[in-house]
C-alpha positions as CSV (number, residue, x, y, z in Angstrom):
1,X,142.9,125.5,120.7
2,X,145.2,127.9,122.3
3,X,148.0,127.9,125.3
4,X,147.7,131.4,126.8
5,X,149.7,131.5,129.6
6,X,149.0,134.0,132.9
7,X,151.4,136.5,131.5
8,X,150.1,136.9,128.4
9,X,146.4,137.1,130.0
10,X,148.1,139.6,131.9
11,X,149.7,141.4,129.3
12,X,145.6,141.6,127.7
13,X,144.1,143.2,130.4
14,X,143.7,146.6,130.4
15,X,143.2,149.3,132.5
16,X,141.6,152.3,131.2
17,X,142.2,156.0,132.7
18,X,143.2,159.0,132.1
19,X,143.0,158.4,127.8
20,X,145.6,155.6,128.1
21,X,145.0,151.6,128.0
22,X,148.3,149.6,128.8
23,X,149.0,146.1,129.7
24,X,150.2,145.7,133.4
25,X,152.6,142.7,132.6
26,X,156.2,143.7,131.5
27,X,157.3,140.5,130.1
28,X,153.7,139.9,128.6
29,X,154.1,143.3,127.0
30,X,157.3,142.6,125.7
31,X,156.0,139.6,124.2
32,X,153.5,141.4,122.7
33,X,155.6,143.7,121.2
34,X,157.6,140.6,119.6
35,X,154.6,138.6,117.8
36,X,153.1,142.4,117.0
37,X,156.0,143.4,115.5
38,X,157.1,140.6,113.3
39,X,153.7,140.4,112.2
40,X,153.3,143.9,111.1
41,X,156.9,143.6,109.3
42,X,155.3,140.6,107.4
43,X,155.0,143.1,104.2
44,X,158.6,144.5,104.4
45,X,159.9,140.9,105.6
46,X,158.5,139.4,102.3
47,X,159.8,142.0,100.0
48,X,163.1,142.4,101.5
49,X,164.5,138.9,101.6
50,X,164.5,138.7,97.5
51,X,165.3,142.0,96.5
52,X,169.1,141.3,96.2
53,X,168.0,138.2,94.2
54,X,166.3,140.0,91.7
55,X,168.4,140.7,88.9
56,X,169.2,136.7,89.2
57,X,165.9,135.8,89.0
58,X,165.2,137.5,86.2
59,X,168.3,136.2,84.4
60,X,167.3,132.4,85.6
61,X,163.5,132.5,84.7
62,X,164.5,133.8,81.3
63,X,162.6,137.3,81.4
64,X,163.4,141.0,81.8
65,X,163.7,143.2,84.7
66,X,160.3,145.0,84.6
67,X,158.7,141.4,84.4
68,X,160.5,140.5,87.6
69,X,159.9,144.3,89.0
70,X,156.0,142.8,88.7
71,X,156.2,140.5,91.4
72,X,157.3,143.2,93.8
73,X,154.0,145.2,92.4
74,X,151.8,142.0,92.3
75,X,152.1,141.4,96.0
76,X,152.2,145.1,97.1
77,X,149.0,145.5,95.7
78,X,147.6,142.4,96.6
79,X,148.6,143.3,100.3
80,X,147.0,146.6,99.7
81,X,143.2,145.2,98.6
82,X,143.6,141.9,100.9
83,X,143.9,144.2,103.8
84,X,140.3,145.8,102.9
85,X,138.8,142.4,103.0
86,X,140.4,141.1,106.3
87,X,140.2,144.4,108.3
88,X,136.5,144.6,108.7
89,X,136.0,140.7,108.8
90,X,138.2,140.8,111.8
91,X,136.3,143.8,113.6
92,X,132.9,140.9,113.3
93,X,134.8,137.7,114.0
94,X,138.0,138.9,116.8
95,X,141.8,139.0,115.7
96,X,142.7,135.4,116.0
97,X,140.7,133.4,113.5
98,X,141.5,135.7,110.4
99,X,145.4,135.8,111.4
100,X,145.7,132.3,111.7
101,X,144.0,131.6,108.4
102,X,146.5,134.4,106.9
103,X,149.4,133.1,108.1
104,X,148.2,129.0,107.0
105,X,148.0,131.1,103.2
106,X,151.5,132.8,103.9
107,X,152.9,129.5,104.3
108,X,151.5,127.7,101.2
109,X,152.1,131.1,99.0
110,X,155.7,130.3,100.0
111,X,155.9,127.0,99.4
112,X,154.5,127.9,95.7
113,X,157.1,130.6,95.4
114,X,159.5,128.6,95.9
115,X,158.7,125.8,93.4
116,X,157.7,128.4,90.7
117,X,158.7,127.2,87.0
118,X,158.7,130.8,85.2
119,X,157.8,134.2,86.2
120,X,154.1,134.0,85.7
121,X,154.0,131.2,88.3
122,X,156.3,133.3,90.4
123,X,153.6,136.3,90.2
124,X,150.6,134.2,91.3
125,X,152.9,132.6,94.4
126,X,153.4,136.2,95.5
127,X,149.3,137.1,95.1
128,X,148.8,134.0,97.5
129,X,151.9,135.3,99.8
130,X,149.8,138.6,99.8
131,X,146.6,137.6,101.2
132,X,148.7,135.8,104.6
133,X,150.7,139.4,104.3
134,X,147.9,141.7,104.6
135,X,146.3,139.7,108.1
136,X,149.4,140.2,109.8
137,X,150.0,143.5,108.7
138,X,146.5,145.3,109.1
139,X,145.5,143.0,112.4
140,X,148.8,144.0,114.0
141,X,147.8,147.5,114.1
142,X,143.9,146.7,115.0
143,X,145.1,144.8,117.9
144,X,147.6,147.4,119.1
145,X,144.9,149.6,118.9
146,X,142.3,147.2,120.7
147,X,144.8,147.6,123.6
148,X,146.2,150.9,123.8
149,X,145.0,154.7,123.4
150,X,146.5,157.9,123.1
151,X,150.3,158.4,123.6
152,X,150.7,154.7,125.1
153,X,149.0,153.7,121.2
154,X,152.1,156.2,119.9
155,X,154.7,154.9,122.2
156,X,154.0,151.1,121.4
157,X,154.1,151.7,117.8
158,X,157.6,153.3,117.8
159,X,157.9,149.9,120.0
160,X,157.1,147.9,117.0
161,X,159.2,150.2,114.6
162,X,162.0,147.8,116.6
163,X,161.1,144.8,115.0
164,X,159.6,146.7,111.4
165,X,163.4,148.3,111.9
166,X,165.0,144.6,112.0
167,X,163.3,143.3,109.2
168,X,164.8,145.4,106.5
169,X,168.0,145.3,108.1
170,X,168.6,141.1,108.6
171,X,165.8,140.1,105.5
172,X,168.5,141.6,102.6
173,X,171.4,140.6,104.1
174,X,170.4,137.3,104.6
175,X,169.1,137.0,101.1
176,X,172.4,138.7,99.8
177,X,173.8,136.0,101.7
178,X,171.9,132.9,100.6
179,X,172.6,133.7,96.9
180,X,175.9,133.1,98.1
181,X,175.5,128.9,98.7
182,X,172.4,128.4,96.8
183,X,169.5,130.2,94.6
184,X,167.0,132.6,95.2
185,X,164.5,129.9,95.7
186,X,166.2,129.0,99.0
187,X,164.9,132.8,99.7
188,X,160.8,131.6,99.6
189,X,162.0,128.7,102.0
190,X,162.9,130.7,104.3
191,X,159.9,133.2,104.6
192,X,157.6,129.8,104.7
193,X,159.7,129.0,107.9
194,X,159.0,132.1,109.0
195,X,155.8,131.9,108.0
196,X,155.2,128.4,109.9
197,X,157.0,130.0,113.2
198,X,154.6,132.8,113.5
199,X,151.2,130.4,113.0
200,X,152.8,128.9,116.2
201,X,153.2,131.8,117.5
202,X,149.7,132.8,117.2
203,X,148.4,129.6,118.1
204,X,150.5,129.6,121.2
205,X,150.9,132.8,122.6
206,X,148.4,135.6,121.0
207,X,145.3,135.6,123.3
208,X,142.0,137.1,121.7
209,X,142.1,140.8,121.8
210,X,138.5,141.8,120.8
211,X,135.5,141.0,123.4
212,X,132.5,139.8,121.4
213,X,130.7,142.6,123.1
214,X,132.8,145.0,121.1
215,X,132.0,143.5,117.6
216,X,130.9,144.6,114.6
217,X,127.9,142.6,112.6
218,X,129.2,141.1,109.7
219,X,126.7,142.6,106.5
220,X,128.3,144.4,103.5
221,X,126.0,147.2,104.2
222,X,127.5,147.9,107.9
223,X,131.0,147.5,106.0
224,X,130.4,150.1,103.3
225,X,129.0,152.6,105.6
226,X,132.1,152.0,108.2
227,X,134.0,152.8,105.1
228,X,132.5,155.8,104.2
229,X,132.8,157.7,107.5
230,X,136.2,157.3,107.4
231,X,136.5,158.3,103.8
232,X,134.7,161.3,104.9
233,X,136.4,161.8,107.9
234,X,138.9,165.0,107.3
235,X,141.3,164.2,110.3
236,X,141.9,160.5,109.6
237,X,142.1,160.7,105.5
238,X,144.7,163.6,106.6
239,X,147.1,161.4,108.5
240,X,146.4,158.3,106.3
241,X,147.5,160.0,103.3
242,X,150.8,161.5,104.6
243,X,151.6,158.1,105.9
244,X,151.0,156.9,102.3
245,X,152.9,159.2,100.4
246,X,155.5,158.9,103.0
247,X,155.7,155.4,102.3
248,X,155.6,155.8,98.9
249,X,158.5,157.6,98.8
250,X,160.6,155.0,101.0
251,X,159.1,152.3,98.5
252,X,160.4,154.4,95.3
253,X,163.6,153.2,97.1
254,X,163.1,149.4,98.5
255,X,162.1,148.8,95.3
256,X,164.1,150.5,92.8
257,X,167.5,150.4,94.9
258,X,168.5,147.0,93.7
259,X,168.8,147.8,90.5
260,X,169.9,151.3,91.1
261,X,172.8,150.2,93.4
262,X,173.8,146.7,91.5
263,X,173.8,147.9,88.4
264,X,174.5,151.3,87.8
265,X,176.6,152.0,90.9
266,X,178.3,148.5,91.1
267,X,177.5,146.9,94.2
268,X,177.4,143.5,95.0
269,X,174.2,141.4,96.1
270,X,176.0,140.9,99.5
271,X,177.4,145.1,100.0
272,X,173.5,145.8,98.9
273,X,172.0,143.8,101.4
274,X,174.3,145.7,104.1
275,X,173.5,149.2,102.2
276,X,170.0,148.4,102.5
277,X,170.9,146.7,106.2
278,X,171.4,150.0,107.7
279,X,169.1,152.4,106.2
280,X,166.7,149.3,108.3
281,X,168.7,150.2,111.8
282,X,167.9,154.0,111.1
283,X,164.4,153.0,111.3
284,X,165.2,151.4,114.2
285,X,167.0,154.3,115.8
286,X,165.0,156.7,114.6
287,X,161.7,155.3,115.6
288,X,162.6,154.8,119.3
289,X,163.8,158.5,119.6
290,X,160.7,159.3,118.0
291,X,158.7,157.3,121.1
292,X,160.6,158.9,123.9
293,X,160.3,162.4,122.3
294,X,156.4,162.0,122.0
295,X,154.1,163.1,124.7
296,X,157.7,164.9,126.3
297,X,158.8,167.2,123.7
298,X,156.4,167.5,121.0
299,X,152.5,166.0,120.2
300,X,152.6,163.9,117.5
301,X,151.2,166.0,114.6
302,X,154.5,168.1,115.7
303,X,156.9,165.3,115.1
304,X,155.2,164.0,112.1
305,X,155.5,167.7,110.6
306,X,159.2,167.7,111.1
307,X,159.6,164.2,110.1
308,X,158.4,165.1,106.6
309,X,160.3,168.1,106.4
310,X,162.9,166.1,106.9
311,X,162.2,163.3,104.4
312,X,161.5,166.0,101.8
313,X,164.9,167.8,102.0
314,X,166.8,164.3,102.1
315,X,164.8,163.4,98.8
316,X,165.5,166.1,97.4
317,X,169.2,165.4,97.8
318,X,169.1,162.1,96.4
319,X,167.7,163.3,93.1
320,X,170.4,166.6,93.1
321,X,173.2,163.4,94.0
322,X,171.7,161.1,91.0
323,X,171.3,164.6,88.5
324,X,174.7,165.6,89.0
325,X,176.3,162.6,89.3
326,X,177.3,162.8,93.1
327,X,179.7,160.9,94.6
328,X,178.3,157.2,95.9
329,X,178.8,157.8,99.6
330,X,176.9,161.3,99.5
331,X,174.0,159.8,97.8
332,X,173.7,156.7,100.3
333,X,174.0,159.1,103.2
334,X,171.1,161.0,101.6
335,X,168.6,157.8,101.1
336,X,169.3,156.7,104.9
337,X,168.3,160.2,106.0
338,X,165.0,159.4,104.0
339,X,164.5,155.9,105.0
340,X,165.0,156.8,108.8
341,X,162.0,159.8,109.1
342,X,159.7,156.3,107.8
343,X,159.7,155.4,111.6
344,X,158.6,158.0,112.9
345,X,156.3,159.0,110.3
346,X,154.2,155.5,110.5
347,X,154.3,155.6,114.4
348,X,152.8,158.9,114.6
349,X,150.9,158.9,111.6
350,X,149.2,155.5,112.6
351,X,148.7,156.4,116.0
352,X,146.4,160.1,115.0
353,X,144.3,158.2,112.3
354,X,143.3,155.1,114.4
355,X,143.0,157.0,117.7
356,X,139.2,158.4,116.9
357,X,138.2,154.7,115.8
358,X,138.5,152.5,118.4
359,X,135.5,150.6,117.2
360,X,136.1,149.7,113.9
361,X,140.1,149.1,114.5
362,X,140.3,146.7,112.2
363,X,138.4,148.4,109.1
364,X,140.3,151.7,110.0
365,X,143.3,149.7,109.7
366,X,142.4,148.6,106.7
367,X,141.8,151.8,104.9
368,X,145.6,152.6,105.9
369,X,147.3,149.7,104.5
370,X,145.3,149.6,101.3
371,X,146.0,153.3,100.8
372,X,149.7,152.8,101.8
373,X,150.5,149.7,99.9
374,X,148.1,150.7,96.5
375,X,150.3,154.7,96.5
376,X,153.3,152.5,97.1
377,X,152.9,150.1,94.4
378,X,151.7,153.1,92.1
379,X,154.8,154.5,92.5
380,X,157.0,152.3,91.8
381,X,155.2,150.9,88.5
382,X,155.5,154.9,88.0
383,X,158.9,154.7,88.2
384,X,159.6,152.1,86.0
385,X,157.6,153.1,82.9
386,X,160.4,154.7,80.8
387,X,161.3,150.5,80.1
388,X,164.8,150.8,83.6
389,X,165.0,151.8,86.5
390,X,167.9,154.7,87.1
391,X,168.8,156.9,90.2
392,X,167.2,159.8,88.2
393,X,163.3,158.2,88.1
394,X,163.9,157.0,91.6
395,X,164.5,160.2,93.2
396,X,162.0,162.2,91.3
397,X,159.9,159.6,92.9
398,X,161.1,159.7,96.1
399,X,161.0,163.7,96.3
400,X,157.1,163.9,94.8
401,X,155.7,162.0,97.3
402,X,157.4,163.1,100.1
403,X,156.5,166.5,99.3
404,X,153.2,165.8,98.4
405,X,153.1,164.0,102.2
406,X,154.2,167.2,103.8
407,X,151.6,169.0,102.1
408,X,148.6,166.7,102.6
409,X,149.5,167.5,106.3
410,X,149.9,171.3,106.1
411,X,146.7,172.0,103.9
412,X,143.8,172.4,106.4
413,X,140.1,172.2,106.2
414,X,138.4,175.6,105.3
């Protein structure tokens, strides 16, 4: 049973005109934006927190780095093919019931994490962090897209690149800094607080956002053939896949950068976690100048052009920086060019492929993250097949898919 009070109600209802759908409540909206946000930072929240931990965790479970480097993959793709599962069941049974079940998983995942005896253990907490991960993270879009249309959808997602901007800047630090008084299990008891704040959230504060008029039946057969028009769909795989790449790219990085920047360039858990910090307030930045240039200065498919352009010529610098042995500074100024475009590249990205799918929200949604998460965990496995990760595999990484983002968007239909 839920407490909704009259601002949120307020902050649900809708009023439709002129291609736009907004709530009419400032602090509702703004509350909104809070549980939204932190619930579609769920995925980077979860991988964040414990990347300054890992090189400890592989030397206190007894294993290798690669080993450890699998539990980063484990729940990346288990947050990609969850996603396809909760999407559609949420465009049949409403937004509510599947995120509260998700985030009563994310808890006990935790929980397991936490209390993990060896590495193996560790990997199957993470598949069970996943499944909670991937309801917050695919229903946060659908409902942002139950709400909103056209550049209002746009502008509220740079809204959410606020809190999605946060999240990588506290989650490291704050893991960097609880290595400092205690282990990196202390790192899983925190993310099953969080976890336990935002079921309260939900419960509390998150109305219903999907009329039962709206719904979808719930038959495998409706599901398949909802996934195949959007497989066919030119426009939307377009936009989907540049998002992926483009995310592929900044995961090359979130995922090879501990190692990277500990090991071979010397850095301390703690002077990562601030590294990694700010590249997380460039997203931040970045995303909100995206929102207020959108629908002002440029359409979206403009900004997300120059965005990649962008995020290709920074890649590129990273791998000339790790090739020729540039200095330190150079090469972090290159990666937080990189990691900043990821704002507005997801904002605008998300906003064009969801816009012509209003009625299947959720399973469009969920198309996007299991595209996004499954390139992103490809990569990085890609990355670390020569045995260790170094600057040089990183950056090839980073650069390939950020060009091949910028040229998924360029190519058009014949």
């Amino acid at each position: 049973m839920s407490i909704i009070n009259d601002g949120d109600r307020s902050a649900i209802a809708t009023a439709k005109g002129a291609g736009e759908a907004k709530p009419t409540n400032p602090r509702g909206r703004a509350r909104l934006a809070l549980i939204l946000g932190s619930l579609s930072a769920f995925g980077a929240l979860t991988i964040d927190m414990y990347l300054p931990a890992m090189p400890d965790m592989a030397h206190q479970l007894h294993t290798s780095a690669p080993l450890v480097q699998m539990t980063l993959t484990a729940f990346v793709v288990g947050l990609a093919l969850f996603q396809v599962i909760v999407g559609p069941l949420s465009d049949a049974w409403g937004r509510r019931r599947p995120l509260l079940a998700g985030m009563a998983v994310y808890l006990a995942g935790s929980l397991w994490c936490a209390l993990a005896p060896s590495v193996g253990w560790l990997i199957a907490g993470r598949i069970l962090q996943s499944l909670g991960a991937a309801a917050g993270t695919v229903l946060a879009r659908a409902v942002v897209r139950d709400l909103f249309s056209g550049t209002a959808m746009t502008r509220f997602f740079s809204t959410l690149m606020v809190v999605n901007g946060v999240a990588p800047v506290v989650a490291p630090v704050m893991g960097g800094q609880l290595l400092t008084l205690t282990t990196w299990r202390a790192v899983f008891l925190v993310l099953a607080a969080v976890g336990a704040v935002l079921l309260l959230a939900v419960v509390f504060a998150l109305p219903e956002s999907l009329p039962g008029a709206n719904r979808a039946p719930a038959h495998p057969r409706a599901t398949l053939r909802t996934f195949r028009t959007l497989a066919t769909d030119p426009r939307y795989m377009r936009y989907v896949l540049a998002a992926a790449l483009m995310f592929a790219a900044a995961f090359a990085y979130i995922s090879g950068s501990s190692f990277v920047l500990q090991d071979a360039y010397g850095l301390t858990a703690q002077q990562f976690g601030l590294v990694f910090g700010l590249n997380g307030l460039g997203i931040v930045l970045l995303g909100q100048v995206g929102g207020m240039l959108v629908g002002r200065v440029a359409d979206e498919h403009t900004l997300l052009r120059v965005s990649l352009t962008v995020a290709t010529l920074g890649s590129a610098s990273v791998l000339s920086c790790a090739v020729f042995h540039l200095p330190l500074p150079l090469l972090l100024t290159c990666l937080f060019l990189v990691m900043s475009m990821l704002g507005i590249v997801l904002a605008n990205a998300t906003s064009l492929a969801l816009g012509g799918h209003g009625s299947a929200a959720g399973a469009a949604s969920s198309l996007q993250g299991l595209l996004q998460f499954l390139v992103g965990g490809l990569a990085a496995s890609a990355m670390s097949l020569p045995g260790q990760v170094t600057a040089v595999s990183m950056g090839t990484t980073m650069v390939v898919c950020a060009a091949a983002a910028l040229a998924v968007l360029t190519v058009r239909r014949a």
